[in-house]
MARBALUM-58119 format. One line per field, with one value per residue (C-alpha): residue number from 1; residue in one letter; x, z, y negated. Coordinates in steps of 0.5 Angstrom, whole numbers. Layout:
n = c(NUM  ...)
res = c(A  ...)
X = c(X  ...)
Z = c(Z  ...)
Y = c(Y  ...)
end
This chain:
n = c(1  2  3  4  5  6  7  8  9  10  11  12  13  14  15  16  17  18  19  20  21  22  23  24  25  26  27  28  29  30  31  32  33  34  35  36  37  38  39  40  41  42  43  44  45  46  47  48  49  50  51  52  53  54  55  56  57  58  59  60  61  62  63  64  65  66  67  68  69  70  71  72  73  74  75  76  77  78  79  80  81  82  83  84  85  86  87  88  89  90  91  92  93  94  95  96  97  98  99  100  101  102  103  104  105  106  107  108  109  110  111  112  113  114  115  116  117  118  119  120  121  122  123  124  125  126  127  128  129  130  131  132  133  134  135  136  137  138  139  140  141  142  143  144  145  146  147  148  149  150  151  152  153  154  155  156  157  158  159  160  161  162  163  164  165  166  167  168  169  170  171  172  173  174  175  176  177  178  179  180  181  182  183  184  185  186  187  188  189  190  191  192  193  194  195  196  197  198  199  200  201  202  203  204  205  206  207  208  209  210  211  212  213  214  215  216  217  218  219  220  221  222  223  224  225  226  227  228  229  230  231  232  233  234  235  236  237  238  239  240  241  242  243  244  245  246  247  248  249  250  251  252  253  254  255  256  257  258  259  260  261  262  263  264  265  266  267  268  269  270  271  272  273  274  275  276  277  278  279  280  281  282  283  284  285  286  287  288  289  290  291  292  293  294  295  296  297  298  299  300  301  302  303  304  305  306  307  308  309  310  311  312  313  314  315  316  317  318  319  320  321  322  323  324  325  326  327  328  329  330  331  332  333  334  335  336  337  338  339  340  341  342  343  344  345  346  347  348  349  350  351  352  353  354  355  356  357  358  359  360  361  362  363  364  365  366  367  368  369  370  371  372  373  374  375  376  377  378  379  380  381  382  383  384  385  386  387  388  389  390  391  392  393  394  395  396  397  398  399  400  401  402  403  404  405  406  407  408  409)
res = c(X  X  X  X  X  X  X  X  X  X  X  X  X  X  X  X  X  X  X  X  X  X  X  X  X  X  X  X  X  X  X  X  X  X  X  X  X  X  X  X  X  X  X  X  X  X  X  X  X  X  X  X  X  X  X  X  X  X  X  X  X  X  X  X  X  X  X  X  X  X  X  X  X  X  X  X  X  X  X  X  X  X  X  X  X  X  X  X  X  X  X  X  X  X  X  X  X  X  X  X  X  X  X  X  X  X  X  X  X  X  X  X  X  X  X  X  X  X  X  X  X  X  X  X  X  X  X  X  X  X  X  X  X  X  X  X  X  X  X  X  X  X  X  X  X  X  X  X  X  X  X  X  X  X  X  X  X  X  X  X  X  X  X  X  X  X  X  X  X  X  X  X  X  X  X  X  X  X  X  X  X  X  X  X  X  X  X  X  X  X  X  X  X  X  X  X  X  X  X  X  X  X  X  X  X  X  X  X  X  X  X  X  X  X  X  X  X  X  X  X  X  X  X  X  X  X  X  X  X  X  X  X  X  X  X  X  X  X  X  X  X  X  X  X  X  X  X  X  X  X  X  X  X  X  X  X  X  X  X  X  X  X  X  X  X  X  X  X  X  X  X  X  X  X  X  X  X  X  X  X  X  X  X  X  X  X  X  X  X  X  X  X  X  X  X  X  X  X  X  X  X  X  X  X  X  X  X  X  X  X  X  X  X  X  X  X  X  X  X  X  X  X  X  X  X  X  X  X  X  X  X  X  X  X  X  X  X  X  X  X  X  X  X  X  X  X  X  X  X  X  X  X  X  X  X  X  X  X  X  X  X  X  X  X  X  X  X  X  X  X  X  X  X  X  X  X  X  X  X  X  X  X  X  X  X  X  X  X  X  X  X  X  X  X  X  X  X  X  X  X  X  X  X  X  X  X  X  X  X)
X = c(0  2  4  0  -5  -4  -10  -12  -19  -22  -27  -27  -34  -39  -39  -32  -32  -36  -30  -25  -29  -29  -20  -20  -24  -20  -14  -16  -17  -10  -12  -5  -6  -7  -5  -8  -2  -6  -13  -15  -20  -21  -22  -15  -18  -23  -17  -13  -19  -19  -12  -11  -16  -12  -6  -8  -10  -5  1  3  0  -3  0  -6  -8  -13  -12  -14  -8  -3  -5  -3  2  5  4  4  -3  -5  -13  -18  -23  -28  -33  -35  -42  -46  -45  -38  -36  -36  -30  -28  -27  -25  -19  -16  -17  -14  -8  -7  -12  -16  -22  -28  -33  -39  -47  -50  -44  -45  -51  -54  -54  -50  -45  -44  -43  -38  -34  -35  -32  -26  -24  -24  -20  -15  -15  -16  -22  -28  -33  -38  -39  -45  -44  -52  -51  -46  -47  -48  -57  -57  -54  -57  -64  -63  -61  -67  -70  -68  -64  -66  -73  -76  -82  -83  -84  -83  -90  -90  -88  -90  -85  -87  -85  -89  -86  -84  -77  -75  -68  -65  -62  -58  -52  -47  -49  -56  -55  -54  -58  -64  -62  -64  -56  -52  -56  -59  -65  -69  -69  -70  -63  -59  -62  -66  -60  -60  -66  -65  -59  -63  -68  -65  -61  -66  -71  -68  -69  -74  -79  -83  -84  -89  -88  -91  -87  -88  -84  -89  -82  -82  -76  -71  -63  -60  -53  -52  -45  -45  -51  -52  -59  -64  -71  -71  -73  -72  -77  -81  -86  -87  -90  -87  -90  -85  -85  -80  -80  -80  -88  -85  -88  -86  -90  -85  -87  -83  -85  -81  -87  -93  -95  -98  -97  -91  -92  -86  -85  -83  -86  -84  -89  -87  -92  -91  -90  -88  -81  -81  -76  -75  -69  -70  -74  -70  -64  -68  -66  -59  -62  -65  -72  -76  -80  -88  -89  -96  -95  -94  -86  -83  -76  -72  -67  -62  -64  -65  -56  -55  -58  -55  -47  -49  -50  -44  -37  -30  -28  -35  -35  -27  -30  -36  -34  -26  -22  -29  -31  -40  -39  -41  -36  -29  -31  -33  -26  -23  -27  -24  -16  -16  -20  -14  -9  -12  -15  -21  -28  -30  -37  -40  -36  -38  -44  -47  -48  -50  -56  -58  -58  -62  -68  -68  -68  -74  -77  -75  -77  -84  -86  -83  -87  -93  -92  -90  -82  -78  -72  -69  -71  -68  -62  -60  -62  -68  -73  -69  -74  -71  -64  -63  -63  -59  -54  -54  -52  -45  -44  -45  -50  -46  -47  -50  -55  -56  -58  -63  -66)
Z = c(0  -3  4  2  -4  -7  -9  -13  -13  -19  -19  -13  -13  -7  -6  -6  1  3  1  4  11  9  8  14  19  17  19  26  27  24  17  13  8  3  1  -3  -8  -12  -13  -20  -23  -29  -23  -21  -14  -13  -13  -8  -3  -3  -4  3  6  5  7  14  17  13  13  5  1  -6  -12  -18  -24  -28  -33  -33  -39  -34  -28  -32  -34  -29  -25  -18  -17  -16  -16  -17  -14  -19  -16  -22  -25  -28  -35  -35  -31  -37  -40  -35  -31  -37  -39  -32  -33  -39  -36  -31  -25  -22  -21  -15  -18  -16  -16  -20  -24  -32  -34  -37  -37  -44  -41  -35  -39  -42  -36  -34  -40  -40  -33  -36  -41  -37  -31  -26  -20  -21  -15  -14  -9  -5  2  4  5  8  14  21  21  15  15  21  19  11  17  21  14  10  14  21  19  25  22  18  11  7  3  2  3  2  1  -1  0  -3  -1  -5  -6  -13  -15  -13  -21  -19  -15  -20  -17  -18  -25  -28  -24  -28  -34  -37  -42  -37  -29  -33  -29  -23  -17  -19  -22  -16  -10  -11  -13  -6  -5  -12  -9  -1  -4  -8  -3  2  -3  -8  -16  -19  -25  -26  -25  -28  -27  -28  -28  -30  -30  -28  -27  -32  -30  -35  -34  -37  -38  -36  -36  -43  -46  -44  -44  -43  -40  -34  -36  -31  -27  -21  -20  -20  -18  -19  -17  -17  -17  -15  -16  -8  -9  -5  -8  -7  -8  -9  -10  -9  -12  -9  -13  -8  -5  2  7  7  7  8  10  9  12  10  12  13  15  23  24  21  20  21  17  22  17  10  6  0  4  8  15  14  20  24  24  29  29  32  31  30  39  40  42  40  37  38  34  39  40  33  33  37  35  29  31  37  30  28  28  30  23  20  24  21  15  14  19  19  24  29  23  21  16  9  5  10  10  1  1  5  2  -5  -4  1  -5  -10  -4  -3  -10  -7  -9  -8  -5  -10  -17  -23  -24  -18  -19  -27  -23  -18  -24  -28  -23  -24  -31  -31  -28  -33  -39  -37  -36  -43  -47  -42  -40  -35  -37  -34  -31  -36  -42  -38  -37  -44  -48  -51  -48  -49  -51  -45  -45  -53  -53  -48  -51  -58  -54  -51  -58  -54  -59  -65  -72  -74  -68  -68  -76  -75  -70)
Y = c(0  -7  -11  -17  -18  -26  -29  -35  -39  -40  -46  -51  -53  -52  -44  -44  -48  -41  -37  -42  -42  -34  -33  -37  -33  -27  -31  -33  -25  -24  -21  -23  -18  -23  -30  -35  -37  -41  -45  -47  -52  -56  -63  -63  -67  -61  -57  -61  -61  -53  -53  -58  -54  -47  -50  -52  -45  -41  -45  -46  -50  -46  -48  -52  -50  -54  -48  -40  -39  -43  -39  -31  -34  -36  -29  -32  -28  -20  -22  -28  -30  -33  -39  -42  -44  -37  -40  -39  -33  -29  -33  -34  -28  -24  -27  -26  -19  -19  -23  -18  -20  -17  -20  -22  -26  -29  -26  -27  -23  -26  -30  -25  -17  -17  -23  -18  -12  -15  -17  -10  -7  -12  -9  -3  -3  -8  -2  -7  -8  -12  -14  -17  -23  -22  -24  -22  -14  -16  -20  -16  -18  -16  -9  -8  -10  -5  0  -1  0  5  9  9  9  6  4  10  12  4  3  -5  -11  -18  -24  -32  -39  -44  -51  -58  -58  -59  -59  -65  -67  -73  -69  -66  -59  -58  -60  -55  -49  -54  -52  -44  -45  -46  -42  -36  -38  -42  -39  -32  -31  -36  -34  -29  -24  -24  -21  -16  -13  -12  -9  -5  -3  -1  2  5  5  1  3  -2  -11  -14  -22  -29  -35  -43  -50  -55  -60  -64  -68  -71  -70  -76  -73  -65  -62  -58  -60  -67  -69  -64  -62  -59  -51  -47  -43  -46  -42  -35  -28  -22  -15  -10  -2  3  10  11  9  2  -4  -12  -17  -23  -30  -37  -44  -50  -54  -54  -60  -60  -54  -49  -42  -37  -31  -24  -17  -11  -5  2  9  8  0  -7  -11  -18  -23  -29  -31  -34  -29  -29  -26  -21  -20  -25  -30  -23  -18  -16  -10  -6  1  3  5  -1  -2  -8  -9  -15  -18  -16  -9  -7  -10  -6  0  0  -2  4  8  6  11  6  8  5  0  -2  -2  -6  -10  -12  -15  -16  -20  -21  -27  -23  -28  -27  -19  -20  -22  -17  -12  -14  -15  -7  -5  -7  -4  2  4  5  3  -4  -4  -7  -6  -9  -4  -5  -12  -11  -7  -12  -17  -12  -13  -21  -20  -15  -21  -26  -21  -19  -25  -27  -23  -22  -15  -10  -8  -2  -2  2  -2  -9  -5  -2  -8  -6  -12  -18  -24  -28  -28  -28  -36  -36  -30  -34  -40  -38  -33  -27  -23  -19  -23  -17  -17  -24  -25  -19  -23)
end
């Protein structure tokens, strides 16, 4: 095993922060199996902040880059650890696979199934780890809450489950950051594709495979955006409203709803209901159990929070538990991190590979494609291409369709 993984940031924007705070918690519990050698962004400032930032916990400032080919080249770094927005994880990730990086990248991995396809074949071919950047599965509540679920069983066989907000809370176009989750080209959807690829994955997770989703959607914003990054001015055309009824061949059903368009009271909530009793999320309810559950079983006992935690580490041998939770650590981006460079070490498996986050997406595309052509979709037909009216646009935008496919079209 290599003494030490170097690293290099790739994209110094808003999640990058996470990440950062993520290196620096496994630091402070004394984690040196990797350093950050590197920080990249086109905005040299941006690079400087995240670079300042690392160089304060770690000790040594990382080199800046403000491009990818300089970055390989300069042969500083095992692995990146990609912070881009979703429009440019395929460009991005790919040449540093080629280059010789290995490459965690974040959810959702490629914008659409065809972009993350590609991705996965790049680190094939180049022999390198891909993983996923998803912090949610991750985090000690949500692990216990999908234990509690799906393993434990605590409230019996899981037959349903009701998941909504409704609130008004649109994007806020005016702040660089949110600019681009308003526009379809550039985000690969609203709020199922960005946050719901937490709840895709958790349901996944704990349910297992999917058979069907059949979905609706609107955008009722009908705001302009003076000047977006690629496209300049656009309208915003990402979804703002949705209902989606998703049905997994366990003969577990989700019922998923989400508007952050809606005037008045706010309704939120998620409850998952099983033979033998009710979970309740007290978190947000796109990520399930990340801000805790409680429980009632159909004789009346009561779960807390704490004791379903507890419940679960008890469930737990020493060596799972140095694992899932390295270094005593609970935040799902230090243990992603973490996760992704003793995954290059040892040459084990990352716990979520490329595929798995090819899967996760999937289930947000199911979406997205039943309520294009107005029909109940299969998994099946989502994964293997077959269905495709939605993401099309998108995959011609960024020249991701072969020229034979595309004129076929």
């Amino acid at each position: 095993m290599p003494a030490k993984i170097t690293l290099a940031l790739v994209g110094c924007g808003w999640i990058s922060e996470s990440h950062v705070n993520g290196y620096k918690d496994l630091w402070n519990r004394g984690c040196r199996e990797f350093e950050v050698t590197a920080v990249c962004d086109l905005n040299p400032a941006a690079a400087k902040v995240r670079a300042d930032q690392i160089a304060a916990y770690q000790g040594s400032a990382p080199k800046i880059f403000t491009d990818i080919a300089a970055l390989t080249a300069a042969k500083i770094a095992d692995a990146a650890d990609v912070c881009v927005p979703h429009c440019f994880h395929h460009s991005t990730a790919i040449p540093l696979l080629e280059g010789g990086m290995h490459v965690l990248c974040e959810k959702p991995i490629g914008i659409t199934i065809r972009a993350t396809k590609a991705i996965i074949a790049a680190a094939k071919r180049a022999g390198k780890v891909l993983a996923t950047a998803e912090n949610v599965r991750r985090d000690l509540a949500a692990r216990a809450g999908a234990w509690a679920m799906s393993e434990a069983k605590l409230i019996g066989e899981p037959i349903a489950a009701s998941v909504v907000s409704f609130a008004h809370g649109p994007l806020n176009i005016s702040d660089p950051k949110f600019q681009w989750r308003a526009v379809k080209n550039l985000t690969g959807g609203g709020m199922i594709m960005d946050s719901g690829a937490h709840f895709t994955d958790m349901v996944l997770l704990m349910f297992g495979d999917v058979k069907s989703v059949s979905c609706t959607m609107r955008t009722l914003d009908d705001r302009e955006i003076p000047k977006a990054p690629v496209v300049g001015k656009a309208k915003v055309d990402v979804e703002d409203f949705w209902h989606a009824d998703i049905r997994f061949t366990s003969g577990m059903q989700v019922s998923w709803s989400f508007s952050n368009a809606f005037h008045g009271k706010v309704q939120r909530g998620a409850t998952y209901y099983g033979r033998n009793g009710t979970m309740t999320d007290l978190g947000w309810p796109f990520h399930p159990f990340q801000g805790g559950a409680s429980l009632v079983t159909s004789t009346s006992k009561e779960m807390s929070r704490a004791e379903i935690e507890a419940a679960y580490q008890a469930s737990l041998d020493e060596a799972t538990k140095k694992r899932l939770f390295p270094y005593g650590a609970t935040d799902g981006f230090a243990i992603e991190v973490w996760d992704f460079v003793n995954a290059i070490a040892t040459g084990r498996a990352p716990e979520m590979d490329g595929q798995a986050g090819l899967i996760s997406k999937t289930l947000c595309e199911c979406c997205y494609e039943s309520a294009t052509i107005g029909r109940p979709v299969t998994f099946a037909e989502v994964l293997d291409g077959t269905v495709d009216a939605y993401q099309r646009p998108i995959d011609e935008f960024w020249k991701l369709m072969p020229a034979a496919a595309s004129a076929a079209r």
